[in-house]
PARO-447845 format. One line per field, with one value per residue: residue number from 1; x, y, z of N, C-alpha, C in turn. Coordinates in pm, whole numbers, plus 50000, padded with zeros to 5 digits. Example, Ala and Ser with C-alpha at 12.3 -4.5 7.8 and 13.67 -1.06 7.14 Angstrom:
k	(1,2) $
n_c1	(51319,51285) $
n_c2	(49431,49775) $
n_c3	(50780,50708) $
ca_c1	(51230,51367) $
ca_c2	(49550,49894) $
ca_c3	(50780,50714) $
c_c1	(51320,51290) $
c_c2	(49670,50003) $
c_c3	(50780,50787) $
This chain:
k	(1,2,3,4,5,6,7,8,9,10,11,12,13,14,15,16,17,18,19,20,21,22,23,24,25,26,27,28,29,30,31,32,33,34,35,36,37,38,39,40,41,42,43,44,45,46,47,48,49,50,51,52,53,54,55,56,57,58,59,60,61,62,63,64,65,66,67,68,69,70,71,72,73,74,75,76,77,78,79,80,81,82,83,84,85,86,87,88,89,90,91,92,93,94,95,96,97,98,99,100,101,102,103,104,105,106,107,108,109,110,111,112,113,114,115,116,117,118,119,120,121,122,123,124,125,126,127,128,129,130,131,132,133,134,135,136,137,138,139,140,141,142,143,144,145,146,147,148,149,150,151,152,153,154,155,156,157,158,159,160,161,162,163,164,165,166,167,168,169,170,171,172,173,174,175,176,177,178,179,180,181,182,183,184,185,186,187,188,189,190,191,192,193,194,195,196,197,198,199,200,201,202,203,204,205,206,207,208,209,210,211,212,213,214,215,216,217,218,219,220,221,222,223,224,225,226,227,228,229,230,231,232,233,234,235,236,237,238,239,240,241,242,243,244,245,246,247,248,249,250,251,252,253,254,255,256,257,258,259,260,261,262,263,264,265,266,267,268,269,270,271,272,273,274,275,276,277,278,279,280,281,282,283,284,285,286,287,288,289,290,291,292,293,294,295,296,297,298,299,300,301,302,303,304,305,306,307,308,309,310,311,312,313,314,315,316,317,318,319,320,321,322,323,324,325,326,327,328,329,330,331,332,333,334,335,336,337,338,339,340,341,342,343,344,345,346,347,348,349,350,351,352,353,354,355,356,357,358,359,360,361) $
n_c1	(73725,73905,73891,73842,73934,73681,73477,73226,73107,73087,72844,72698,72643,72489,72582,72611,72838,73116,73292,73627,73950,74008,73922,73612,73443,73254,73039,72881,72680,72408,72425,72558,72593,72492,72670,72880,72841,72838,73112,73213,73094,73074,73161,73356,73387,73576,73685,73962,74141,74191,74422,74772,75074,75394,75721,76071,76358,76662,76994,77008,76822,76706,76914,76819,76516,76539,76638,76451,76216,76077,76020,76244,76297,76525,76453,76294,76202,76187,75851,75709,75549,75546,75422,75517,75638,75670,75845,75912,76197,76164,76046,75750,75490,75457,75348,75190,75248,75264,75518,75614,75838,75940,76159,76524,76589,76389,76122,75788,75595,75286,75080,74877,74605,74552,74793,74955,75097,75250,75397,75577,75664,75861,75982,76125,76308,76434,76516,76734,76953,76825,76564,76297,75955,75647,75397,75109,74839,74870,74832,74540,74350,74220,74015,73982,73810,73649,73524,73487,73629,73890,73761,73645,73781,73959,73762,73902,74145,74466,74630,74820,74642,74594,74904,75033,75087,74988,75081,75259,75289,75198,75254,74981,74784,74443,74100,74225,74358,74672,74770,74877,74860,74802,74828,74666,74539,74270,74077,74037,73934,74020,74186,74216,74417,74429,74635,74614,74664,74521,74367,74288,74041,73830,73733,73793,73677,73426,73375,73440,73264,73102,73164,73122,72876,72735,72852,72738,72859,72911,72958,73139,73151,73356,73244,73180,73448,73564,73434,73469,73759,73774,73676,73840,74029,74274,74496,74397,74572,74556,74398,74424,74700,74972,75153,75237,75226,75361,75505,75518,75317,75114,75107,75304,75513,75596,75656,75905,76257,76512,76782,76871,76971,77074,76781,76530,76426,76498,76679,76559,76305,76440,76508,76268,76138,76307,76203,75971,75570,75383,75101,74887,74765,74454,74174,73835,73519,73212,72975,72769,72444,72485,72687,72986,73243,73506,73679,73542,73523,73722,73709,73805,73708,73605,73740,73918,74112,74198,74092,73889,73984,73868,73536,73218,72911,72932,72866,72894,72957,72721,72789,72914,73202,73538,73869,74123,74359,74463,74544,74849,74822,74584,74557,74513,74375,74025,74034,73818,73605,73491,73282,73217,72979,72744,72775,72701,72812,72889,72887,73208,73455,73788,73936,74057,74242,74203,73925,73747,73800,73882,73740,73747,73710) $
n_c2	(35500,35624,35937,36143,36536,36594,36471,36594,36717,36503,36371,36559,36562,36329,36095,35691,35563,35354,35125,35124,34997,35101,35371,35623,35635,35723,35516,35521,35787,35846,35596,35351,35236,35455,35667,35530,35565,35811,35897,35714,35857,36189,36356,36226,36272,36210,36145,36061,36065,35915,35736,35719,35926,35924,36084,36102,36245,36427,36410,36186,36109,35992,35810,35584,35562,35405,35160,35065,35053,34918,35024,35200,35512,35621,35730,35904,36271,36600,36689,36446,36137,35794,35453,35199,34959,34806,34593,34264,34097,33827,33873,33904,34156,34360,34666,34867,35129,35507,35725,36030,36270,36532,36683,36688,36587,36537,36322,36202,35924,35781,35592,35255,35294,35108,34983,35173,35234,34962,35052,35257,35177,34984,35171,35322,35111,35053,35201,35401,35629,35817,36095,36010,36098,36104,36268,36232,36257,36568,36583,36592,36423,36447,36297,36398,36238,36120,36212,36463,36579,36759,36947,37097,37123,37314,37539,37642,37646,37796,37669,37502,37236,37111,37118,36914,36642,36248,36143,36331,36613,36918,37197,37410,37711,37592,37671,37890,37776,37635,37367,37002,36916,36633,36460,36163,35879,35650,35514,35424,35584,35952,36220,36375,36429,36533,36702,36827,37089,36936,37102,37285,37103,37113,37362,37330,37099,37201,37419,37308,37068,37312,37433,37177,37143,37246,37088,36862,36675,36450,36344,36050,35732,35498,35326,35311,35366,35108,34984,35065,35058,34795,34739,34892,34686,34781,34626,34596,34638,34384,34185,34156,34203,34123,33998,33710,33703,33720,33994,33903,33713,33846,34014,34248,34246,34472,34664,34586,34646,34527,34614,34813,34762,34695,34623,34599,34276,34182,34006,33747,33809,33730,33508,33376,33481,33315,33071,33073,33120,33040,33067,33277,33541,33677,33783,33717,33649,33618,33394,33283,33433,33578,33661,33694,33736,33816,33509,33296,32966,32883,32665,32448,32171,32072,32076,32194,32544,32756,33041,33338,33684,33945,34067,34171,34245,34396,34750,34921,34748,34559,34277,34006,34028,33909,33944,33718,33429,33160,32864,32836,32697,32727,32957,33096,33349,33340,33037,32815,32833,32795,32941,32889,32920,32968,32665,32656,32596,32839,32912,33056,33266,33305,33651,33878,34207,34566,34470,34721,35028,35338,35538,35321,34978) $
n_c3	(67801,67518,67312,67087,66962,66845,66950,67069,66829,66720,66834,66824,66553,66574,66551,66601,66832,66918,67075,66958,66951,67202,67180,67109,66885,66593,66452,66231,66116,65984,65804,65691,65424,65300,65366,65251,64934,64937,64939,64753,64545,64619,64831,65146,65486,65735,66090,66217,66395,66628,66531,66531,66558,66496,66559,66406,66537,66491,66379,66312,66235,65989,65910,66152,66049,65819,65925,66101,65932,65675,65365,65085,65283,65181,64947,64967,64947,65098,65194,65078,65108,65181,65174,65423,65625,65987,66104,66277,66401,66310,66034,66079,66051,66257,66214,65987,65832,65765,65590,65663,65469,65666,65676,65683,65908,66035,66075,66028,66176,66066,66228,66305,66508,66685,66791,66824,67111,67095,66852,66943,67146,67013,66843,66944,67035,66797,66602,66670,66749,66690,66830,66956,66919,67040,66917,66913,67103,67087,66819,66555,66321,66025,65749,65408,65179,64830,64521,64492,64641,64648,64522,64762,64912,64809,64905,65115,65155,65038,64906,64613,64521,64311,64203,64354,64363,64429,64716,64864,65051,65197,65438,65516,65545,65669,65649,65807,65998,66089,65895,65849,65489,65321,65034,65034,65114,65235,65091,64846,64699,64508,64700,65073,65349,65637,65899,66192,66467,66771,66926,66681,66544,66564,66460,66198,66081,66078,65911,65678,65636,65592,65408,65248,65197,64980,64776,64827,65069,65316,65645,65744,65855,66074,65984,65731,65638,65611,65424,65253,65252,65166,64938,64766,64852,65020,65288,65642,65987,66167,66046,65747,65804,66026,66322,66224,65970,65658,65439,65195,65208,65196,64944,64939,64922,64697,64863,65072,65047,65020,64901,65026,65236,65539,65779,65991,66017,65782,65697,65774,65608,65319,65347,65347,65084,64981,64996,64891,64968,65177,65192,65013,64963,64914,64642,64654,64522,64553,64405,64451,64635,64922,65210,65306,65618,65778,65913,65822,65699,65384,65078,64835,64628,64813,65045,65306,65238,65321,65472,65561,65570,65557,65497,65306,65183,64918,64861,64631,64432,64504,64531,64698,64872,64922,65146,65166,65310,65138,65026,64784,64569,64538,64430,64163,63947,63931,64019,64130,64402,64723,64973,65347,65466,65723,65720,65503,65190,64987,64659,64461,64369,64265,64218,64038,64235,64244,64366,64319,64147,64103,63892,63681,63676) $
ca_c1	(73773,73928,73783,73901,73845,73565,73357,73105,73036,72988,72740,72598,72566,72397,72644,72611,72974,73149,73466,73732,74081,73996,73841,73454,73435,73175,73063,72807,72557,72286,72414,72686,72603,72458,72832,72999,72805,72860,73283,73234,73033,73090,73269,73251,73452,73628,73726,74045,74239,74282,74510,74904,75179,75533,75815,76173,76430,76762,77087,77023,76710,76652,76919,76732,76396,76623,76664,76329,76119,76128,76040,76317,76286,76601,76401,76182,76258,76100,75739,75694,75510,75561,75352,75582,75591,75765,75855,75962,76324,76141,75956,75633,75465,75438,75241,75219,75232,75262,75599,75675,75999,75956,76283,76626,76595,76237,76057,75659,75515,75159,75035,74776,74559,74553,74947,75050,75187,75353,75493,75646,75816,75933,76119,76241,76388,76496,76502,76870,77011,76717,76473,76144,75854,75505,75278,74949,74790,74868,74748,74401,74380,74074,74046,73816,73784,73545,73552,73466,73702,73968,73709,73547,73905,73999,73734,73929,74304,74519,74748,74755,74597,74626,74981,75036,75076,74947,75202,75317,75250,75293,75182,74934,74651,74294,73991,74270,74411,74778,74754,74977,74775,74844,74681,74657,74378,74218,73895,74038,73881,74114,74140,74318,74421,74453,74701,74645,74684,74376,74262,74235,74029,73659,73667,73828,73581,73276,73451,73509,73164,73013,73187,73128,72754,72726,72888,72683,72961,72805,73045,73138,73198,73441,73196,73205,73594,73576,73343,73551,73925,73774,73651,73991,74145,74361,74470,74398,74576,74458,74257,74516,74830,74966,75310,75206,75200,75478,75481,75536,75223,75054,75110,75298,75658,75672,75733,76018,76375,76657,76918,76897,77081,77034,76679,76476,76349,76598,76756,76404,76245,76534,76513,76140,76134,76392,76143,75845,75534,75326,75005,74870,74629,74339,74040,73725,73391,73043,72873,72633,72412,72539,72772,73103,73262,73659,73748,73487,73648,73750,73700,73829,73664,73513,73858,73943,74248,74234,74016,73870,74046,73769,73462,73152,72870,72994,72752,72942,72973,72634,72806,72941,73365,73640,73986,74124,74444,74441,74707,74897,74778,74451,74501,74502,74251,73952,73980,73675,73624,73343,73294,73143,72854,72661,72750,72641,72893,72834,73009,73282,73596,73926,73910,74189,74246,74157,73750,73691,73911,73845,73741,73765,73602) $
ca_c2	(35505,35795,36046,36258,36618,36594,36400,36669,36703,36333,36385,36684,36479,36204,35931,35606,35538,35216,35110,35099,34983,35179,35497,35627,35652,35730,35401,35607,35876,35802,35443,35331,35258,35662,35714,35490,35581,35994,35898,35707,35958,36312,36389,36215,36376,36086,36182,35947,36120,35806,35736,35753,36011,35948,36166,36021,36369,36445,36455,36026,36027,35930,35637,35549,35567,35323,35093,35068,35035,34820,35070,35277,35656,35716,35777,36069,36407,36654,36692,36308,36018,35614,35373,35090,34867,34790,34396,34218,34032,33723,33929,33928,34254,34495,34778,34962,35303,35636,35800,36138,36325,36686,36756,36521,36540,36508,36252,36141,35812,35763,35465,35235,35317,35014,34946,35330,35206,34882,35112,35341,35064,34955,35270,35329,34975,34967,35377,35413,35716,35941,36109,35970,36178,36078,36384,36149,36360,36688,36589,36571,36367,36443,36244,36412,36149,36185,36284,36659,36629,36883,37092,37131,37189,37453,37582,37670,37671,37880,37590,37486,37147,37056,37082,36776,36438,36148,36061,36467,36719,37048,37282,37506,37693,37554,37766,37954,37677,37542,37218,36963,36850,36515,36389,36060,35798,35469,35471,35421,35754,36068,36308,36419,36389,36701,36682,36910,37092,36885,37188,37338,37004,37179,37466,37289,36985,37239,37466,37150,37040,37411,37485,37121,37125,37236,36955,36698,36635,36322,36264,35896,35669,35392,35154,35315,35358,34986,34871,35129,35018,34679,34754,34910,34559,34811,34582,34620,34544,34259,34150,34106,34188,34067,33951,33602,33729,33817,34088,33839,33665,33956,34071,34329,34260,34553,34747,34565,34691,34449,34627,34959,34745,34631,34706,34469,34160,34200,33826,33681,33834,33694,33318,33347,33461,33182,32963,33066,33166,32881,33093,33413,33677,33675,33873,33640,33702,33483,33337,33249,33491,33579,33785,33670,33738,33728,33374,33227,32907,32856,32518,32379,32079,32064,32050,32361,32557,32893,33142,33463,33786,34062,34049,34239,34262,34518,34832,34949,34618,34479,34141,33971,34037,33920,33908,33604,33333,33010,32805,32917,32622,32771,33135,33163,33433,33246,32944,32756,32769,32820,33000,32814,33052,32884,32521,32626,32631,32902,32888,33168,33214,33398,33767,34012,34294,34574,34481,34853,35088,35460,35532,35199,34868) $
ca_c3	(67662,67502,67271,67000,67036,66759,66992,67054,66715,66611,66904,66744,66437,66558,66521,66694,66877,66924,67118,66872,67019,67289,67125,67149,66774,66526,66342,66128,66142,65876,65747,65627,65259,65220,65361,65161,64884,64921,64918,64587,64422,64588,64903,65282,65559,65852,66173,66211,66563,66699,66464,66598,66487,66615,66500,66459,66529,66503,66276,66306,66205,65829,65950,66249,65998,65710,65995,66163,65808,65534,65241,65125,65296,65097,64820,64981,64938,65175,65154,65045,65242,65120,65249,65428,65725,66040,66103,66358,66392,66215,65950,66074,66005,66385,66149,65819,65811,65585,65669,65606,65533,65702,65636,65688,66056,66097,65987,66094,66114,66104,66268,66351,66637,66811,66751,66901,67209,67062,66789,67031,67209,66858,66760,67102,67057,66686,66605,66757,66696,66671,66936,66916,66992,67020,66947,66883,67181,67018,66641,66502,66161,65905,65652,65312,65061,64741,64371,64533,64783,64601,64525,64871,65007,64758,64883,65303,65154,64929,64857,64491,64534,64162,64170,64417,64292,64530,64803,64866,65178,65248,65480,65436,65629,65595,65754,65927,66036,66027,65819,65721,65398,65260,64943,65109,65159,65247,65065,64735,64611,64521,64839,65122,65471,65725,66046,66257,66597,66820,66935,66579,66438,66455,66352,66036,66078,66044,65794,65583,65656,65543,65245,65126,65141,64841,64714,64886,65154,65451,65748,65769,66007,66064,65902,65556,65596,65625,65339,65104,65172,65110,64775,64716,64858,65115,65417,65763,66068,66221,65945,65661,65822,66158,66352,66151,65813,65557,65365,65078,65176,65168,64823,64975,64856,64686,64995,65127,64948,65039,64863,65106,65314,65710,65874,66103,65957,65656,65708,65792,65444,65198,65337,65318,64960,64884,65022,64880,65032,65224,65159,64992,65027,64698,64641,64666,64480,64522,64289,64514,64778,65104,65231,65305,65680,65871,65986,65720,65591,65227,65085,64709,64616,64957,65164,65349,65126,65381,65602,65486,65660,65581,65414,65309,65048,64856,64860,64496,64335,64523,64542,64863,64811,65061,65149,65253,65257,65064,64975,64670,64448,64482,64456,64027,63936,63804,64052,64169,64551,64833,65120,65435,65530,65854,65707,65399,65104,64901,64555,64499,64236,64285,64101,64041,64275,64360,64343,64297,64099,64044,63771,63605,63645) $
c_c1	(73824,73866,73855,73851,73745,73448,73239,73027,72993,72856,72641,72515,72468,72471,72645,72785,72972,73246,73528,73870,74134,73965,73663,73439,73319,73190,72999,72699,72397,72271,72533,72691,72523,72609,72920,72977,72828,73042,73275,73163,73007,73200,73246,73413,73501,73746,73821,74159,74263,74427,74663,75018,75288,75663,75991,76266,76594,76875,77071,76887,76622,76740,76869,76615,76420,76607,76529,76240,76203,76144,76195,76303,76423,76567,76333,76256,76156,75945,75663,75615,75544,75512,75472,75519,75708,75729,75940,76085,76252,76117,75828,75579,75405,75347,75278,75159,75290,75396,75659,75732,75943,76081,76419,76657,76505,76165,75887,75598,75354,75070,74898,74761,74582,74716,75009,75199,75316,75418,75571,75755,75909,76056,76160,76359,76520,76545,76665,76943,76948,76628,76333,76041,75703,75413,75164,74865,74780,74797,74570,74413,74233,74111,73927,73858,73640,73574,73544,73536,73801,73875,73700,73668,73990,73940,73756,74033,74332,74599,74693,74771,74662,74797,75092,75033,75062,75064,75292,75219,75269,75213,75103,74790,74509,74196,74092,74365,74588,74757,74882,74906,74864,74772,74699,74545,74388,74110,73916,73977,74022,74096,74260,74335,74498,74518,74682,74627,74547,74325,74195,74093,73880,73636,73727,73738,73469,73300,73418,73347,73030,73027,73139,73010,72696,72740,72842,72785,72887,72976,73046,73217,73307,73393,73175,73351,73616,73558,73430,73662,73885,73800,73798,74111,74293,74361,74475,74447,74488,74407,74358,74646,74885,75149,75302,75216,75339,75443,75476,75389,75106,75053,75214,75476,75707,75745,75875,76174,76511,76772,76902,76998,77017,76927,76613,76379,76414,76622,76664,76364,76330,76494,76334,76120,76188,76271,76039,75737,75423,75152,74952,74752,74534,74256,73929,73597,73296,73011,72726,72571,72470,72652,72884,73161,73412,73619,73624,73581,73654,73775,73703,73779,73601,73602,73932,74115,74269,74115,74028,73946,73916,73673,73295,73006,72869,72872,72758,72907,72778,72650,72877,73132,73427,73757,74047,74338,74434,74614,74764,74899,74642,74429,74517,74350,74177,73923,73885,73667,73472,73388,73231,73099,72739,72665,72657,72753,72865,73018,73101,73403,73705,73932,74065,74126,74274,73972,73699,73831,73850,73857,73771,73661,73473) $
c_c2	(35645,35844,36147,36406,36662,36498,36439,36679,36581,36347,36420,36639,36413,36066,35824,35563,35434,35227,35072,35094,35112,35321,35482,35699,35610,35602,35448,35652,35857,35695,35472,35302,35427,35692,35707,35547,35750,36001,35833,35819,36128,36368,36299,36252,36242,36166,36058,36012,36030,35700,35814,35853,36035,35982,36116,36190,36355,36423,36257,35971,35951,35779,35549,35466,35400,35192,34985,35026,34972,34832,35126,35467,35699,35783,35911,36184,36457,36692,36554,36233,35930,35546,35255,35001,34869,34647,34375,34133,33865,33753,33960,34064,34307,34552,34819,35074,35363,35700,35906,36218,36451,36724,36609,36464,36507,36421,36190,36032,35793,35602,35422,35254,35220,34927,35101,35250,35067,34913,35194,35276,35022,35007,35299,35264,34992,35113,35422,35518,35835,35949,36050,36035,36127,36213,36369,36262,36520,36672,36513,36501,36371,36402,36321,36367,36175,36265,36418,36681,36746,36983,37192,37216,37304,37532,37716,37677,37762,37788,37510,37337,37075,37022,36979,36681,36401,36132,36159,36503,36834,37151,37431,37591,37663,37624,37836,37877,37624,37382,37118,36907,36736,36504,36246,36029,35688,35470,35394,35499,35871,36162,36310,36381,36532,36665,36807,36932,37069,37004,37315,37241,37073,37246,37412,37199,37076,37383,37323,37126,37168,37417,37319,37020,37116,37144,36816,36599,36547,36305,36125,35845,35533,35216,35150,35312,35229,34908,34921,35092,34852,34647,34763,34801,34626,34717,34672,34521,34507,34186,34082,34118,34145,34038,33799,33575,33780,33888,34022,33779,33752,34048,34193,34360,34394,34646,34737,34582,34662,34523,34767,34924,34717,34693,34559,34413,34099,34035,33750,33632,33729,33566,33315,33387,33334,33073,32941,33109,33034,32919,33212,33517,33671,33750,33704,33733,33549,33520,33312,33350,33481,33669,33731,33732,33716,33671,33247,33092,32889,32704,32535,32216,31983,32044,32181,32394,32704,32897,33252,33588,33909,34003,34107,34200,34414,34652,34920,34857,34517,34311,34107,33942,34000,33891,33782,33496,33186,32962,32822,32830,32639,32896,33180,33243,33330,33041,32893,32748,32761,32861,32921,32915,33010,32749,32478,32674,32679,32962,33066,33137,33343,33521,33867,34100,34451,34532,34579,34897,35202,35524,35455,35096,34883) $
c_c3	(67627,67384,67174,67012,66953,66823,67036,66942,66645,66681,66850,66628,66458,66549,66659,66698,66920,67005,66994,66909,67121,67280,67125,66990,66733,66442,66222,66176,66087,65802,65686,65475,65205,65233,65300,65003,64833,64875,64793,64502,64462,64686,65064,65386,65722,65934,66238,66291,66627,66659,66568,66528,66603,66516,66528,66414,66550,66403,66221,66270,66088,65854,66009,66138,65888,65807,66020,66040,65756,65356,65268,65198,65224,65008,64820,64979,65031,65102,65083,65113,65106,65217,65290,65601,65863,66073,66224,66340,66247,66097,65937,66112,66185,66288,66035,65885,65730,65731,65574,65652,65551,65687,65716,65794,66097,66011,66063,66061,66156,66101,66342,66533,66726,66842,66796,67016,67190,66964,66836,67070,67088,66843,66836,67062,66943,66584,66655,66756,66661,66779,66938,66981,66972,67047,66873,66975,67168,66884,66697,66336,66113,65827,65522,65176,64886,64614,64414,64625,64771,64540,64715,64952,64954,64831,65065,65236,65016,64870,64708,64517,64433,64154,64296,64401,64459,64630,64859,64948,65170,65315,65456,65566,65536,65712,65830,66007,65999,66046,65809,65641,65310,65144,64951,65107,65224,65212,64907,64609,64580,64663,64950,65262,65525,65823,66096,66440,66671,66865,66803,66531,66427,66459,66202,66026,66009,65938,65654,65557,65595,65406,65168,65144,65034,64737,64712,64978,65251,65551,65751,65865,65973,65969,65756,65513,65562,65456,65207,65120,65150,65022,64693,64711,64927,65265,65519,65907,66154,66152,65853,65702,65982,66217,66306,66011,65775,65483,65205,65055,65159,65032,64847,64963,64771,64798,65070,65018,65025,65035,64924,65190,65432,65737,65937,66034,65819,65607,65689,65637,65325,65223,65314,65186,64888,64920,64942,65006,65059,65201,65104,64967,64846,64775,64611,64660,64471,64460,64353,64613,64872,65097,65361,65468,65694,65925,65897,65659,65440,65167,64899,64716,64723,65052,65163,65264,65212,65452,65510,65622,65675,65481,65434,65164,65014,64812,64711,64444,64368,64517,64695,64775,64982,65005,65215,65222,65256,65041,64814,64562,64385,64487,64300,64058,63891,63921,64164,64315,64608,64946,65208,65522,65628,65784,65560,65274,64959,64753,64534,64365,64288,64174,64126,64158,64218,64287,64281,64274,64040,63917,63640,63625,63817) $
């Protein structure tokens, strides 16, 4: 398996490691609801290097980028990211990723781990006109999530934090360190995301980790990242998105922007809007005990209407929440279903998204 170069220190920690699409990753050190629990209410610190970063270069590369994705990158200005997707000739969703403009020749996509190598081939394929570089093996990605997370990180950089809106980069050093700092997530907390050079990542890891004691900072593991982009109702591939899924059925239509003009899946998308969508993604809350599971079935009036995609009892909410697709006669907020929990159908109702919302419900 391979190994980020923070794998001494999860050691150090104490964390029990998992295979993760072929990584020796931290699932959690001290539990996963203290973890999840420290990112909703102060700061928690995710070591996320297996994570992919492939760079599209050259005078062709914002067309290339236009091409290849389905948001618009026309829209970015340097120092920007936009969350979008890449799709396959039919429309079914290859990966989502955060792509950001370094400037009009350089652009970085950050992709899922277990989708690197079939995103590579991708933009090789569909990328045309631009160099493509994969420098996953060079980067380190920290993620520090947590209402204290812009403190903790004031408390290693000079860069004025505050004046960063969500979805903006810019380099900066941290502990000494050259950064690229994102204010980026997946927990559905405020906070940031660090790229940097893998052999910088710990002395910034334990930097990060000193100054934001104080704060009540917990390292977390892949199994609180989990339970928190639930809450948030952020998909994950495999789970909610797939080469099976539309971006339509996925709620996820905003992302795709027709009128940029030609990119891959373009043709696909339009006749599948005209069509309608044959099933669509809901939030699911029990009524009844238990705790909800992916590939769970979903049953209206006792005849299956979908399959659950993720699902958890919620360590915020203390209820059992999932993601799932039903058929789109039974996906109003509010309507009556059940989950099938070992053969036992436990009652359930369709709720707005996201479950969890910072600083709100």
């Amino acid at each position: 398996m391979s190994r980020t170069p923070l794998y001494d220190a999860h050691r150090a920690l104490g964390a029990r490691m998992v295979d993760f699409a072929g990584w020796e990753m931290p699932v959690q050190y001290r539990g996963i609801i203290e973890e999840h629990a420290a990112v909703r209410t102060r700061a928690g610190l995710f070591d996320v290097s297996h994570m992919g970063e492939i760079e599209l270069r050259g005078a062709g590369a914002l067309a290339a980028c236009q091409r290849a994705t389905a948001n618009d990158v026309g829209r970015l200005r340097d120092g920007a990211a936009q969350y979008s997707l890449l799709l396959d000739p039919g429309g079914g969703i290859v990966d989502d990723v955060i792509v950001h403009r370094l400037d009009a020749e350089r652009l970085m996509l950050c992709v899922n781990a277990a989708n690197r190598a079939a995103d590579l081939a991708y933009l090789r394929e569909h990328a045309r006109g631009a160099d493509v570089v994969d420098v996953s093996d060079a980067t380190a990605l920290l993620a520090l999530q947590g209402p204290r997370a812009t403190a903790i990180l004031s408390g290693c950089t000079a860069l004025a934090l505050a004046e960063m809106p969500r979805f903006t980069f810019a380099a900066a050093e941290v502990a000494g360190r050259r950064a690229l700092v994102a204010h980026t997530g997946y927990t559905g907390e405020d906070g940031w995301e660090l790229y940097l050079a893998a052999g910088d990542a710990r002395a910034v890891w334990d930097a990060l980790l000193e100054v934001g004691a104080a704060h009540g900072i917990s390292p977390a593991g892949l199994g609180a990242r989990d339970t928190l982009r639930l809450e948030a109702a952020l998909p994950l591939y495999g789970h909610e998105l797939g080469p099976d899924t539309s971006p339509y059925e996925a709620r996820l239509g905003w992302v795709v922007q027709p009128g940029k003009g030609e990119f891959v899946g373009r043709a696909a998308l339009l006749a599948a809007r005209a069509r309608g969508p044959r099933r669509l993604l809901v939030g699911i809350e029990l009524v009844d005990p238990g705790v909800p599971r992916a590939e769970y079935r979903v049953l209206r009036d006792g005849e299956p209407v979908g399959v659950l995609t993720s699902g958890t009892k919620s360590p915020t909410l203390g209820k059992g929440i999932a993601l799932g697709y039903v058929d789109p006669a039974a996906s109003a907020v509010d309507t009556a279903l059940a989950v099938e929990i070992r053969a036992r159908a436990a009652a359930a109702r369709v709720v707005p998204l996201p479950f969890y919302r910072r600083g709100g419900s």
